[in-house]
SENU-595562 format. One record per residue (C-alpha): x, y, z; residue in one letter; residue number from 1. Coordinates in nm, 2 decimals. Layout:
       px       py       pz   rest    nr
        X        Y        Z      a   NUM
...
***
This chain:
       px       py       pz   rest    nr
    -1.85    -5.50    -6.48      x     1
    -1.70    -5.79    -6.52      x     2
    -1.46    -5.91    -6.83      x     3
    -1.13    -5.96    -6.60      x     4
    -1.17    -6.30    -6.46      x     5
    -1.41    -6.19    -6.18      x     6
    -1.61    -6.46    -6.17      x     7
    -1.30    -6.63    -6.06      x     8
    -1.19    -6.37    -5.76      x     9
    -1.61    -6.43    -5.63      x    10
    -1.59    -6.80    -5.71      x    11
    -1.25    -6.81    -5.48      x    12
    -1.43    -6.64    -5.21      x    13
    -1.72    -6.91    -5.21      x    14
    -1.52    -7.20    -5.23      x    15
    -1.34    -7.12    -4.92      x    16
    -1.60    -6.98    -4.76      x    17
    -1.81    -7.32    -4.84      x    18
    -1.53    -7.55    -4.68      x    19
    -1.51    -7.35    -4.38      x    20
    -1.89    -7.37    -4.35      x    21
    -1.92    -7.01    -4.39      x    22
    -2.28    -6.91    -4.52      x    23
    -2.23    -6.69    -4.84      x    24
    -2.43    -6.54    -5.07      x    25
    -2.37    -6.40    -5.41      x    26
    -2.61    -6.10    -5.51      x    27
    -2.57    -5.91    -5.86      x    28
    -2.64    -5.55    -5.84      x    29
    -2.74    -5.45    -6.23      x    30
    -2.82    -5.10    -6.41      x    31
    -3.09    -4.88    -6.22      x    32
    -3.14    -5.13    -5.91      x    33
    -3.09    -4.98    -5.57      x    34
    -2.75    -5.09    -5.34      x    35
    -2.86    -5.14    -4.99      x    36
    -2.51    -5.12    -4.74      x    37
    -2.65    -5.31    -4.51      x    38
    -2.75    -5.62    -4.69      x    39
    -2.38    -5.75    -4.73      x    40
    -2.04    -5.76    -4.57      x    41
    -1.80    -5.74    -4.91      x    42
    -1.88    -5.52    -5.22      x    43
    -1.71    -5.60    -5.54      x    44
    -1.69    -5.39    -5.82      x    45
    -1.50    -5.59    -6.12      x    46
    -1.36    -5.46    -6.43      x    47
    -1.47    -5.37    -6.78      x    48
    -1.38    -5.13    -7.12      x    49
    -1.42    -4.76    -7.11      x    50
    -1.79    -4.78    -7.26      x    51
    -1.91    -5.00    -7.01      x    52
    -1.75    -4.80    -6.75      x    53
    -1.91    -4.48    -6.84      x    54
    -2.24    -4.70    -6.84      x    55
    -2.18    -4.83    -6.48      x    56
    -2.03    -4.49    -6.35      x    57
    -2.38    -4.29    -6.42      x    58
    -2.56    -4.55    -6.26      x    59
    -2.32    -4.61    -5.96      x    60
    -2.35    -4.18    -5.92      x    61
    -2.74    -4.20    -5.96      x    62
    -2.84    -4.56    -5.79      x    63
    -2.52    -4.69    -5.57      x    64
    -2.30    -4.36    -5.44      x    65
    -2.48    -4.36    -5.14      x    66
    -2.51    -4.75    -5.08      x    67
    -2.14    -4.78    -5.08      x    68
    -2.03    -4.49    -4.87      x    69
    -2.28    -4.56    -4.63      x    70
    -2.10    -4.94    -4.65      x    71
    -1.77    -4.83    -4.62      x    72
    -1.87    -4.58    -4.31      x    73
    -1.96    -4.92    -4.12      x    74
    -1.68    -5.11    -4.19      x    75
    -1.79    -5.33    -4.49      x    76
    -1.52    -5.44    -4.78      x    77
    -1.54    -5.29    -5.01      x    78
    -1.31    -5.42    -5.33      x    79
    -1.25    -5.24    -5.66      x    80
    -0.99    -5.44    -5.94      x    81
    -0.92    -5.27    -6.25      x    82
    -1.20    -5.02    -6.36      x    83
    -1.39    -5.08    -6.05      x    84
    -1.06    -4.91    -5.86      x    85
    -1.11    -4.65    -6.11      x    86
    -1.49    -4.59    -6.03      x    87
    -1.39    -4.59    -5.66      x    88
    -1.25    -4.26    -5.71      x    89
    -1.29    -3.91    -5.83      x    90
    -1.28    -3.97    -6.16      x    91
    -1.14    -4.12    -6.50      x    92
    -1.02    -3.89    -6.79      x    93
    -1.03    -4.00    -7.19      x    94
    -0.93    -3.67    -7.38      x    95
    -1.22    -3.43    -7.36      x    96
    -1.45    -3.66    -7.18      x    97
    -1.46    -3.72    -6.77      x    98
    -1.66    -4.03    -6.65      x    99
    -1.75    -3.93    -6.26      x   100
    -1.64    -4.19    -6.00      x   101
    -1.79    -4.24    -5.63      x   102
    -1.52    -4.11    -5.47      x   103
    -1.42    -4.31    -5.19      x   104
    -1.07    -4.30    -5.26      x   105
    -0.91    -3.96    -5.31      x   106
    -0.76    -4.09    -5.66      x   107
    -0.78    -3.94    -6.00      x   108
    -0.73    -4.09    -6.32      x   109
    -0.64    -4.00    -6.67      x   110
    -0.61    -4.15    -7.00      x   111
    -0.31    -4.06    -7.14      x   112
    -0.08    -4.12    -7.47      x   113
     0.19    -4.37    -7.49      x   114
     0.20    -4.79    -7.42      x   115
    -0.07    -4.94    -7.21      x   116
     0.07    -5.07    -6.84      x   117
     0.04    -5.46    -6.90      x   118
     0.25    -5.72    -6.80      x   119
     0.28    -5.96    -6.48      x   120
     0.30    -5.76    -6.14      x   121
     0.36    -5.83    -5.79      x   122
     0.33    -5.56    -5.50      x   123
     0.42    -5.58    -5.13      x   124
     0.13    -5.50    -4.87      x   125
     0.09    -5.46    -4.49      x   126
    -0.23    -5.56    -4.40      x   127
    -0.18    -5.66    -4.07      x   128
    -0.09    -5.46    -3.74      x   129
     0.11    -5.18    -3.85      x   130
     0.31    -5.18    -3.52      x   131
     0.51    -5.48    -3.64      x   132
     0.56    -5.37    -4.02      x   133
     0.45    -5.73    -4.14      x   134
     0.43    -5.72    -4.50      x   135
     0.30    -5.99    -4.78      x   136
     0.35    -6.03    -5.14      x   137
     0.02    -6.02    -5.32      x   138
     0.10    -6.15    -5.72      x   139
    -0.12    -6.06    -6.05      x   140
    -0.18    -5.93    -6.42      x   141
    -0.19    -5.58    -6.47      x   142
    -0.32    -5.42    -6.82      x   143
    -0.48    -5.06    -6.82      x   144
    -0.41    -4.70    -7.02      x   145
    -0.51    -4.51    -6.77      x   146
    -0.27    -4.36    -6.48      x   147
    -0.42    -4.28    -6.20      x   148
    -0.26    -4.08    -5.91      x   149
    -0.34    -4.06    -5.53      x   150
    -0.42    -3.75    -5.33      x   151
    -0.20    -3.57    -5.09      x   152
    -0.34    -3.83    -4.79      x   153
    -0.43    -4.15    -4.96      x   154
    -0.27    -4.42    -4.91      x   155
    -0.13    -4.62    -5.11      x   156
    -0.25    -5.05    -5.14      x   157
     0.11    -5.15    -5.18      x   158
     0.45    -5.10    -5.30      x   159
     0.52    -5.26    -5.67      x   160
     0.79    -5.47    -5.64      x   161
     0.78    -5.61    -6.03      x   162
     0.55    -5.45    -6.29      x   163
     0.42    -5.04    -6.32      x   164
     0.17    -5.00    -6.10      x   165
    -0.09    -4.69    -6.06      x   166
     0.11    -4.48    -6.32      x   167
     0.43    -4.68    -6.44      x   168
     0.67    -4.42    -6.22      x   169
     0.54    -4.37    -5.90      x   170
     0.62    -4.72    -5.72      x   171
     0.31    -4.71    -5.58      x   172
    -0.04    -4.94    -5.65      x   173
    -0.41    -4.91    -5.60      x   174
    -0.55    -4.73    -5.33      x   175
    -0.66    -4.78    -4.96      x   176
    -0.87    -4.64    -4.69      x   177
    -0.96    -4.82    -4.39      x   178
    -1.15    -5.16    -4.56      x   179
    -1.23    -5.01    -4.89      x   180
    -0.95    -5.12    -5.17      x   181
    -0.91    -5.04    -5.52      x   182
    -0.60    -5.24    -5.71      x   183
    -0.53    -5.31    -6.04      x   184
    -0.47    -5.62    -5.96      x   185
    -0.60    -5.93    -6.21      x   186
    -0.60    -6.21    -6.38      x   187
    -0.77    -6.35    -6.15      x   188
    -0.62    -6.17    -5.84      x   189
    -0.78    -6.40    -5.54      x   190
    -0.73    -6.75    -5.71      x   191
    -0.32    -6.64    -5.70      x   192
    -0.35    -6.52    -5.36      x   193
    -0.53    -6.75    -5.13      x   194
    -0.40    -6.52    -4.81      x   195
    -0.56    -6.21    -4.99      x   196
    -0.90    -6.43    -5.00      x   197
    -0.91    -6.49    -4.64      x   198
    -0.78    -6.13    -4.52      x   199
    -1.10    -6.08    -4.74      x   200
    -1.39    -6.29    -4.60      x   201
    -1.23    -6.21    -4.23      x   202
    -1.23    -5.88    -4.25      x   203
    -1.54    -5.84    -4.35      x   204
    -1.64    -6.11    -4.08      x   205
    -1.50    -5.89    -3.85      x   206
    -1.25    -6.13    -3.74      x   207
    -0.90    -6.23    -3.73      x   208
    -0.76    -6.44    -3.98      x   209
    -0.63    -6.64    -3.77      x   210
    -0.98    -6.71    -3.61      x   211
    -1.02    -6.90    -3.98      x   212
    -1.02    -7.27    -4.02      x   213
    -0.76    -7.40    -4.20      x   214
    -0.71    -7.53    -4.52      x   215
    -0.55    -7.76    -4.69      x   216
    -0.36    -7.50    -4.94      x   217
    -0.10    -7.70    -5.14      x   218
    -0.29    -7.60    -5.48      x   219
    -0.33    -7.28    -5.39      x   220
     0.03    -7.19    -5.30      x   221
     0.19    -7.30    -5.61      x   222
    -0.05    -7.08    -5.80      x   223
     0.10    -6.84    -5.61      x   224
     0.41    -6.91    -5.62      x   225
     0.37    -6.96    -6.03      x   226
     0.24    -6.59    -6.04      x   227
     0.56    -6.45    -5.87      x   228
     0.78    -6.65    -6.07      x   229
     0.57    -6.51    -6.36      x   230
     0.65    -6.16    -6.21      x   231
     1.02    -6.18    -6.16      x   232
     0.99    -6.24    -5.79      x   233
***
């Protein structure tokens, strides 16, 4: 799926892979082809509308369930934004109708009546060593009906600061266990947060951020800083 500026968030990921001359490559997984988990370091599932979820979701159960959970058991990134963090869980709710998810996060979600959750967000997320408590602001667009809500023991992505969040109530946003995320998160979510980006491609280099080279992030920070702003932050 992929209507939700995606091609930005992969686009983001090349370019700085590219100036750090970090090989990359891009590989589109379409409707009946097989996922193999060990054939990349970061899966990306982007986001779509409820009919071309239902679409993916039978094709994710019958061709890629295994493929990603096998992924995730090694340690690969896996990244789900929007309806892709919905597939990443149990399931997704519209009335009468349940479209199955892979169910790598213990999250369900349901359609339900009222507004749709849209509007400028910005969450706070500790990605680092949890000993210190070091937390970042990562800064987006958030529009979907659905509320989705977290197990007993998942964890949450981050704490929204600005915006609704998984359900509009709960304070919480997304989902994560161990390197597999799912956020709702967009607009595009990487381009805003160049940090994010690099925990990214690090992560699933097995590295340290720090380990990266630098860039020269000027641009990138006042997109950032533009998308709090935008948020209230």
């Amino acid at each position: 799926m992929n209507i939700y500026a995606d091609r930005g968030n992969l686009l983001m990921l090349e370019r700085r892979c590219a100036w750090r001359g970090i090989g990359f490559e891009l590989s589109a997984s379409g409707i009946g082809e097989p996922l193999y988990p060990d054939a990349h370091d970061l899966f990306y599932l982007g986001g779509g509308q409820d009919r071309d979820q239902q679409l993916c979701a039978e094709d994710l159960i019958a061709n890629k369930r295994a493929g990603l959970h096998a992924a995730a058991a090694r340690g690969a990134v896996v990244l789900g934004v929007c309806g892709g963090y919905q597939l990443l869980g149990h399931s997704y709710t519209l009335g009468e109708e349940t479209i199955p998810g892979v169910g790598l996060l213990d999250v369900h979600t349901v359609r339900e009546d009222g507004a749709r959750l849209t509007g400028n967000v910005a969450i706070q997320v500790a990605l680092g060593d949890e000993r210190t408590g070091e937390t970042r602001v990562l800064a987006g667009f958030e529009n979907h009906g659905g509320r989705t809500r977290l197990g007993s023991g998942q964890a949450a992505f981050g704490r929204v600061m600005k915006g609704f969040g998984n359900d509009g109530h709960s304070g919480k946003e997304g989902a994560r266990s161990a390197n597999t995320i799912g956020t709702y998160l967009h607009g595009p979510l990487l381009p805003k947060n160049a940090w994010f980006a690099d925990w990214l491609i690090a992560t699933a280099l097995r590295v340290d951020s720090s380990e990266l080279a630098p860039l020269d992030d000027a641009l990138e920070l006042q997109a950032h800083l533009s998308a709090r702003h935008a948020a209230g932050i």
